[in-house]
C-alpha positions as CSV (number, residue, x, y, z in Angstrom):
1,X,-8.4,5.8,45.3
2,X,-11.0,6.8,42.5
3,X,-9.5,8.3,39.4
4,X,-10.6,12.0,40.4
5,X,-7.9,11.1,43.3
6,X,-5.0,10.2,40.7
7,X,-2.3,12.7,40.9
8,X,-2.5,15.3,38.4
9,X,1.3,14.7,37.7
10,X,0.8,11.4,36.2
11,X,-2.6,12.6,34.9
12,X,-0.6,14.3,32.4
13,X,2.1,11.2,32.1
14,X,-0.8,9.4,30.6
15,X,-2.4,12.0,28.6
16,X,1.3,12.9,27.0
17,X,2.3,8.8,26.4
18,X,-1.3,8.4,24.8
19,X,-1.2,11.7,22.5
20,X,-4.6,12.9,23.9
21,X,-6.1,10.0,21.8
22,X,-8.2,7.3,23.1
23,X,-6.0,4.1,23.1
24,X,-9.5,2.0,21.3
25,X,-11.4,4.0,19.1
26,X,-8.2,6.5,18.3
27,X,-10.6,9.4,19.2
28,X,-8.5,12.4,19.4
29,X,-9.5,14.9,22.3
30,X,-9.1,17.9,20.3
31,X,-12.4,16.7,18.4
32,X,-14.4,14.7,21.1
33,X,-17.0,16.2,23.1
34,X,-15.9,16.3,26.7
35,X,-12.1,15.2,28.6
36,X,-10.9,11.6,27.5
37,X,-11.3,9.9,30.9
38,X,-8.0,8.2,32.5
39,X,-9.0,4.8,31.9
40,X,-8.4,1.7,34.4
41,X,-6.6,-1.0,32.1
42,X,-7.3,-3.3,34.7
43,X,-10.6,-2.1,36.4
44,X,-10.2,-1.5,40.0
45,X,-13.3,-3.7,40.8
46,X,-11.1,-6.3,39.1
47,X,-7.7,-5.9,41.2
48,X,-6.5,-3.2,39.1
49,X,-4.6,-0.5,40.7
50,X,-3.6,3.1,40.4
51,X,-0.4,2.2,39.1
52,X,0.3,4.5,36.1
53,X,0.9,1.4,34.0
54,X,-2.2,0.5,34.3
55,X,-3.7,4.0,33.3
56,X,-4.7,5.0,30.1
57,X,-6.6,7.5,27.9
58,X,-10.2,6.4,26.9
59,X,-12.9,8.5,25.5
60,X,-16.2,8.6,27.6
61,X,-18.1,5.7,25.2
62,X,-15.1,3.5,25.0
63,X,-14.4,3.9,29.1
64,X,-18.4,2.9,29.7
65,X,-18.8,0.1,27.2
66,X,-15.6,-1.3,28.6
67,X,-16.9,-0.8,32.4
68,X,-15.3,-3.9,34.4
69,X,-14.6,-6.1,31.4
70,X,-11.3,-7.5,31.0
71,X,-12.4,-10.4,28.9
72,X,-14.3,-10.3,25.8
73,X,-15.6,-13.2,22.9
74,X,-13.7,-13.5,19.7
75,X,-16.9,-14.8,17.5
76,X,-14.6,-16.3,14.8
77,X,-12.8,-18.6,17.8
78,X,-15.5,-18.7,19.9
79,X,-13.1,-18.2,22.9
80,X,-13.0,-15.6,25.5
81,X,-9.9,-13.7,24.8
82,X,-8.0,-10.9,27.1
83,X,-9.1,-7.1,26.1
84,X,-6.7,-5.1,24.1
85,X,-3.9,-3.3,26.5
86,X,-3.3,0.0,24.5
87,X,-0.2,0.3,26.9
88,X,1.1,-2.9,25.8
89,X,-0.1,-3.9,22.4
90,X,0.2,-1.9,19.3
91,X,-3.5,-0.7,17.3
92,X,-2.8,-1.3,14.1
93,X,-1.4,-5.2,15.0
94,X,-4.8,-5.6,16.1
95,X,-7.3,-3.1,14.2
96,X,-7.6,-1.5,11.0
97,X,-10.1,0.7,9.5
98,X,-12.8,-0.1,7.0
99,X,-15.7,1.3,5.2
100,X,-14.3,4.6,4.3
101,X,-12.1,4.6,7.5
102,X,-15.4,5.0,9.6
103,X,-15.1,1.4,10.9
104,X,-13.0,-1.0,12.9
105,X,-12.3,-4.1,12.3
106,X,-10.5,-6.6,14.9
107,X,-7.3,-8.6,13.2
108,X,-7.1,-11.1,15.9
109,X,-9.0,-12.4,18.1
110,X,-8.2,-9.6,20.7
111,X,-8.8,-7.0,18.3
112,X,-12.6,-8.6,17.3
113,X,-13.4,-9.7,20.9
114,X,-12.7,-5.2,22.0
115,X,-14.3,-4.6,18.7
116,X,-17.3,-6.3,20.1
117,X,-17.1,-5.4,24.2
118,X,-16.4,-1.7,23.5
119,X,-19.0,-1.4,20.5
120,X,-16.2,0.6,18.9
121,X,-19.1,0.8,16.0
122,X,-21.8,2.3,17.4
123,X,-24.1,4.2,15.7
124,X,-22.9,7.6,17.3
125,X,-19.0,6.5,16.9
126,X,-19.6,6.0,12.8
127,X,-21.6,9.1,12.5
128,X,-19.1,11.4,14.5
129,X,-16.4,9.2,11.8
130,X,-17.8,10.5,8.8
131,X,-18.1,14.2,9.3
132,X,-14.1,14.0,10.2
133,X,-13.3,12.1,7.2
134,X,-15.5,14.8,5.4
135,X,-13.1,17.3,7.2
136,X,-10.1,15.5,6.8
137,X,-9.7,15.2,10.7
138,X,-9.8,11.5,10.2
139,X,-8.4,8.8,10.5
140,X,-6.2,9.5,13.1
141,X,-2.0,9.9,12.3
142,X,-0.2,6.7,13.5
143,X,1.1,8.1,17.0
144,X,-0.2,5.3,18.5
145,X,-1.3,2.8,15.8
């Protein structure tokens, strides 16, 4: 079942449970361009399922960068460490935000090793950062953190 064939009963589940944010950069959808994406926790090429609990919010940068990974290097262990589970783990255990609040850093070595995977500091995720924070959209309350 592709995500366009998830019901649209538990498409709002998720959305709800994940405060239209994205559960790794925090993007919230009222300011992103285009619908967060129900993300695949678990990729389906990977054995993940359409399970709801393995269904999540991710905005369209996060949900490609991640594509099938599940597994990511922490630098600072030099081991290959499980992805962060925004259904399971809490944000701010693992992240925190820097530079004005336009970066994030990873906390533990699951927090760096997503850091890293998901490029959570692109050049287009840091630009988008600093015109919230000049807004005061930004950073995001702690709903999910």
């Amino acid at each position: 079942m592709s995500s366009s064939q998830i019901s649209e009963q538990v498409r709002v589940r998720v959305r709800t449970q994940a405060n239209n944010q994205c559960g790794y950069c925090r993007s919230l959808q009222k300011y992103v361009l285009g619908i967060l994406e129900i993300d695949h926790i678990i990729p389906k090429a990977k054995g993940g399922t359409d399970d709801e609990e393995n269904l999540w919010l991710a905005c369209r940068l996060c949900n490609g960068y991640k594509g099938t990974q599940t597994h990511g290097l922490d630098q600072v262990t030099d081991s290959n460490v499980k992805l962060f589970n925004p259904r399971q783990q809490k944000w701010s255990c693992h992240f925190a935000w820097t530079n004005n609040d336009t970066h994030i850093i990873g906390l533990t070595a699951c927090g760096r090793a997503t850091v890293l995977a998901l490029q959570l500091n692109n050049i287009y995720a840091i630009t988008v950062r600093q015109a919230w924070v000049s807004a005061g959209w930004h950073p995001p309350e702690d709903a999910n953190g």
